[in-house]
C-alpha positions as CSV (number, residue, x, y, z in Angstrom):
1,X,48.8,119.0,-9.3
2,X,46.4,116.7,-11.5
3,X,47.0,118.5,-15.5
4,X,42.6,119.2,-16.2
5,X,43.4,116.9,-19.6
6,X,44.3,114.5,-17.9
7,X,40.8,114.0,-16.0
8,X,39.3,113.5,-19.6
9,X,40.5,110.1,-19.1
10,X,37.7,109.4,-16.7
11,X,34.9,109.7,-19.4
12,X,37.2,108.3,-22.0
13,X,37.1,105.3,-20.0
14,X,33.3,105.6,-18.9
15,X,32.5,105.4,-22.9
16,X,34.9,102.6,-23.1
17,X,33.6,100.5,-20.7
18,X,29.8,101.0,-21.4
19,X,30.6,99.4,-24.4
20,X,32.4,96.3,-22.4
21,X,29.3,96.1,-20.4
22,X,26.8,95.7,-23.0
23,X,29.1,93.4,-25.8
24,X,31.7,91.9,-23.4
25,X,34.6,93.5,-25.6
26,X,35.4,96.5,-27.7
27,X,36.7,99.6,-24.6
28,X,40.3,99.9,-27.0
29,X,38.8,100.7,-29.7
30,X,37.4,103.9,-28.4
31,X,40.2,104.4,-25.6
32,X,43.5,104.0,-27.8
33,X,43.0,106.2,-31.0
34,X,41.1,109.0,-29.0
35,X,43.2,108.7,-26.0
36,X,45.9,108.8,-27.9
37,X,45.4,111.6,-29.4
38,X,45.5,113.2,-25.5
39,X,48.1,110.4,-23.4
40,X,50.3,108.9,-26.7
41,X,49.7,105.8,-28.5
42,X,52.1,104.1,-25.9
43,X,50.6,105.4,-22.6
44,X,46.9,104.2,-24.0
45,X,48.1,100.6,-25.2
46,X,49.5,100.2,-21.6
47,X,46.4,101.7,-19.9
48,X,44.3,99.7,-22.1
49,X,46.1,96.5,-21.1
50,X,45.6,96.9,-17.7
51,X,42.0,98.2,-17.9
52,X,40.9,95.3,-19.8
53,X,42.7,93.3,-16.8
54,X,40.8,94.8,-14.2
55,X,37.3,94.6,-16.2
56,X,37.6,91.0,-17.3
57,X,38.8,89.6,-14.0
58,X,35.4,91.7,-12.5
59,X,33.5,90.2,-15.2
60,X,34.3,86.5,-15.3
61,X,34.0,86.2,-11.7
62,X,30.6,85.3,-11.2
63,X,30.6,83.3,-14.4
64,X,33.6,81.0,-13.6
65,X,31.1,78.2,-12.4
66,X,30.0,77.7,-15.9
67,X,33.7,77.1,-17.4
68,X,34.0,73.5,-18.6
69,X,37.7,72.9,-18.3
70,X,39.0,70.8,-21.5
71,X,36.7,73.0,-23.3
72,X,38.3,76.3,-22.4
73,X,42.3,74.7,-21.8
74,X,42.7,74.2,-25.6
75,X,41.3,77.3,-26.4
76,X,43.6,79.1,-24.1
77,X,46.7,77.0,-25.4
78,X,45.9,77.8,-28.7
79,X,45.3,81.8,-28.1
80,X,48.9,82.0,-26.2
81,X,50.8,80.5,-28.9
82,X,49.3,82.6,-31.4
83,X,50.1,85.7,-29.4
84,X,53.6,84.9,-28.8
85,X,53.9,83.9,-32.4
86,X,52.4,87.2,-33.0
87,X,54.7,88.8,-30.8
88,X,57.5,87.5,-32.4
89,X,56.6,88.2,-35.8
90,X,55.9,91.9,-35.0
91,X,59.8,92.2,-33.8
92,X,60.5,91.4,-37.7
93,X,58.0,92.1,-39.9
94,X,56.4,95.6,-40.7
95,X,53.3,96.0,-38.7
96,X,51.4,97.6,-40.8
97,X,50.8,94.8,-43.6
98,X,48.9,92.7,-40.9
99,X,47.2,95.7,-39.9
100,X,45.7,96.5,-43.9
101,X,44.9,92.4,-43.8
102,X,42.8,92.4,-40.1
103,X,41.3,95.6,-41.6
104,X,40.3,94.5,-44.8
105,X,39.3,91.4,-43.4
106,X,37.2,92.6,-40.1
107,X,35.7,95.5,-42.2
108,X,32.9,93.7,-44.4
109,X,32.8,91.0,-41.8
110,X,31.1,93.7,-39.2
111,X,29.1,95.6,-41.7
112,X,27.7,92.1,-42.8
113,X,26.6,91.2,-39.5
114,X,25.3,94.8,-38.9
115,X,23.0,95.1,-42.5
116,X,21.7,91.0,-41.7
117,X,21.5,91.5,-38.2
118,X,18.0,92.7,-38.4
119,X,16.4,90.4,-40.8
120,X,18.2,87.3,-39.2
121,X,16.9,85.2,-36.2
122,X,18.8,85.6,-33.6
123,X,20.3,82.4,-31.9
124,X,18.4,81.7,-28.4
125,X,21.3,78.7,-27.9
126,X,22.5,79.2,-24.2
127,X,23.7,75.8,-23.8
128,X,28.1,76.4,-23.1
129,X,29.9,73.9,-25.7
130,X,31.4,71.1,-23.9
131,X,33.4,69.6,-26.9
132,X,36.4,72.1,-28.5
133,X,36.2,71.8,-32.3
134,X,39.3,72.2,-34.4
135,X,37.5,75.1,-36.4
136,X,37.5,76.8,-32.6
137,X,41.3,76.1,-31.8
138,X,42.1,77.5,-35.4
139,X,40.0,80.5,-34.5
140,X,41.6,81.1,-30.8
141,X,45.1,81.2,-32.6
142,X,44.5,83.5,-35.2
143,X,42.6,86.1,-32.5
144,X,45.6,85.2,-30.5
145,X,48.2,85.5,-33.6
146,X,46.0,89.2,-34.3
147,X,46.5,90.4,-30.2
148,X,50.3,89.9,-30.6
149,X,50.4,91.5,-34.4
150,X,48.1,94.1,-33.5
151,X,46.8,94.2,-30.0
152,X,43.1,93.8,-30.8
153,X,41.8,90.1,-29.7
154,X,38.0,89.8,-30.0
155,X,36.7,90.2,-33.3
156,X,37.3,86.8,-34.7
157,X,36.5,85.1,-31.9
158,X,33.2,87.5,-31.4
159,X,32.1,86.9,-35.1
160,X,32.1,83.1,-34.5
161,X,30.5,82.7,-31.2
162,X,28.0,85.7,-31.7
163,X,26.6,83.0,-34.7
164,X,26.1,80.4,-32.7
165,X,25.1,81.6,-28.9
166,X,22.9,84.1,-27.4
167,X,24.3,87.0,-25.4
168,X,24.0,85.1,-22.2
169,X,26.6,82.0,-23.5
170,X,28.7,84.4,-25.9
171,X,29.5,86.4,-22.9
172,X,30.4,83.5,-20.6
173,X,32.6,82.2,-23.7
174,X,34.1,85.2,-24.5
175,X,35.3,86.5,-20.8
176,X,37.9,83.5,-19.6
177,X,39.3,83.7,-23.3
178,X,39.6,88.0,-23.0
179,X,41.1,87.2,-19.3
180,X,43.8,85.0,-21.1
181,X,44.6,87.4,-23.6
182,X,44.8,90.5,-21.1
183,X,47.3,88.1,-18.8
184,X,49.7,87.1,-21.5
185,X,49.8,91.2,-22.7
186,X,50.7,92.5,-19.4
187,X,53.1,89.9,-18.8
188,X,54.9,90.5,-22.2
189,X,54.5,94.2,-21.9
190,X,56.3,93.5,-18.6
191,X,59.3,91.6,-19.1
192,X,59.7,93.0,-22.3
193,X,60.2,96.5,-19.9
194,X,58.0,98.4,-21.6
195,X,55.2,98.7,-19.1
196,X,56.7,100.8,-16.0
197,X,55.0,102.0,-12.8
198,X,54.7,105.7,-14.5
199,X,51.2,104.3,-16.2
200,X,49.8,103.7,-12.6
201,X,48.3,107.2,-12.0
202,X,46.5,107.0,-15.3
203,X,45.1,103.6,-14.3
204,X,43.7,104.8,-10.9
205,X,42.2,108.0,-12.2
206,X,40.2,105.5,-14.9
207,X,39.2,103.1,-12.3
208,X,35.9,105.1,-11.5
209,X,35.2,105.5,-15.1
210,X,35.8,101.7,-15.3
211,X,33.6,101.0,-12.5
212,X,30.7,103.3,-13.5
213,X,30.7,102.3,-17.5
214,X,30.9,98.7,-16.4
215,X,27.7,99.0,-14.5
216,X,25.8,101.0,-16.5
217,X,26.6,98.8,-19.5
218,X,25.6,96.1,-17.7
219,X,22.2,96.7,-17.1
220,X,22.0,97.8,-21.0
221,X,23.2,94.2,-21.8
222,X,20.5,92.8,-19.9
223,X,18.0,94.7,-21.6
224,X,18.6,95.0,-25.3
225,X,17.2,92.4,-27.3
226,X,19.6,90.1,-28.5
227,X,18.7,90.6,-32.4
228,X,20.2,94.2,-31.5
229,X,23.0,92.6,-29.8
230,X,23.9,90.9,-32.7
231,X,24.1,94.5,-34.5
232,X,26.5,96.2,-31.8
233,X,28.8,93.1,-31.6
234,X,29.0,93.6,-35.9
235,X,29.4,97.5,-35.4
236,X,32.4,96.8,-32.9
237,X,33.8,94.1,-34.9
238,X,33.7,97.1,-38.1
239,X,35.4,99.5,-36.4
240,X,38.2,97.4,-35.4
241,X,38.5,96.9,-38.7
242,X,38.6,100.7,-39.3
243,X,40.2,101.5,-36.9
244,X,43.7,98.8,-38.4
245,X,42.9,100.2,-42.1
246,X,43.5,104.1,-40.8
247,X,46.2,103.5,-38.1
């Protein structure tokens, strides 16, 4: 017999993946400190792992035709190292440090883009880069260095490519880089044993939550304006940076 709490995972997730509908990231930061308040910090790191699997993968599919491979390939090179870098670190080095650094750090950068957000003009640039920039590699391996240290992936990358791309492009840069990240975390989680088969009735009862937030957020993301885009993507990027100040 199902335990009721446990069904709150099904709205949990529903809130959580509203928000990855409409700003392509951002379903942890709702799902792991309330969840695990319910489930355990472990059981929601795991669930949120292979939730963002499942939604990615969903997501990028029909953008895939866009990717422009040596754009992407460095990118993704330079986002693994810096989670298993990360990884490795974390084995050695007291967490919480990097955690009051990514907070102080993500913290203002949010609220900035949140309080200029309004007056600013938003980018209408949909054109997917072609070329990789070194500024762009540095960027993929500190989100990458930050997933491995911390487990939270997007902001940095989010911050730079919300300045330079509409909604359209951000999201079809953002998703193969997210799908990466969500790969190389099960597969560590994996052989590093600590992500088990018991996690699996968890992830089917949040699969309709999943499916239903997805969609719904979706057709918010094709409707808000992309000034007030701009605004979400900074309030996400600020609470991740709450949200590592207050762990």
């Amino acid at each position: 017999m199902i335990d009721p709490a446990t069904l709150l995972i099904i709205p949990l997730s529903f809130a959580g993946f509203v928000l990855k509908g409409i700003a392509t990231f951002g379903p942890g930061i709702i799902m792991v400190p309330v969840g695990a308040l319910i489930f355990g910090v472990r059981e929601m790191i795991m669930l949120s792992a292979c939730l963002d699997l499942i939604a990615n993968a969903s997501l990028f599919r029909p953008n895939r035709n866009l990717l422009h491979n040596p754009f992407w390939l460095g990118m993704i090179l330079a986002m693994i190292t810096g989670t298993t870098i990360g990884a490795v670190l974390v084995s050695y080095l007291p967490v919480i440090y990097f955690d009051l650094v990514f907070g102080v750090l993500l913290l203002p950068l949010g609220l900035w883009i949140m309080l200029t957000g309004r007056h600013s003009s938003p980018s209408n640039n949909q054109n997917l880069p072609i070329q990789l920039k070194p500024k762009e590699i540095l960027l993929s391996f500190l989100a990458g260095g930050m997933s491995g240290l911390s487990g939270i992936t997007a902001p940095i990358l989010a911050w730079h490519f919300n300045r330079h791309y509409n909604k359209h492009a951000f999201r079809s840069i953002m998703l193969p880089l997210l799908l990466t990240s969500a790969i190389t975390r099960i597969i560590s989680y994996t052989l590093s044993g600590v992500l088990t088969l018991d996690i699996l009735p968890l992830v089917l009862l949040s699969i309709p939550g999943l499916i239903l937030g997805l969609w719904f957020g979706n057709r918010l993301f094709f409707k808000v304006s992309q000034r007030w885009f701009g605004i979400v993507i900074g309030s996400l990027i600020s609470l991740s940076g709450v949200k590592l100040l207050f762990r």
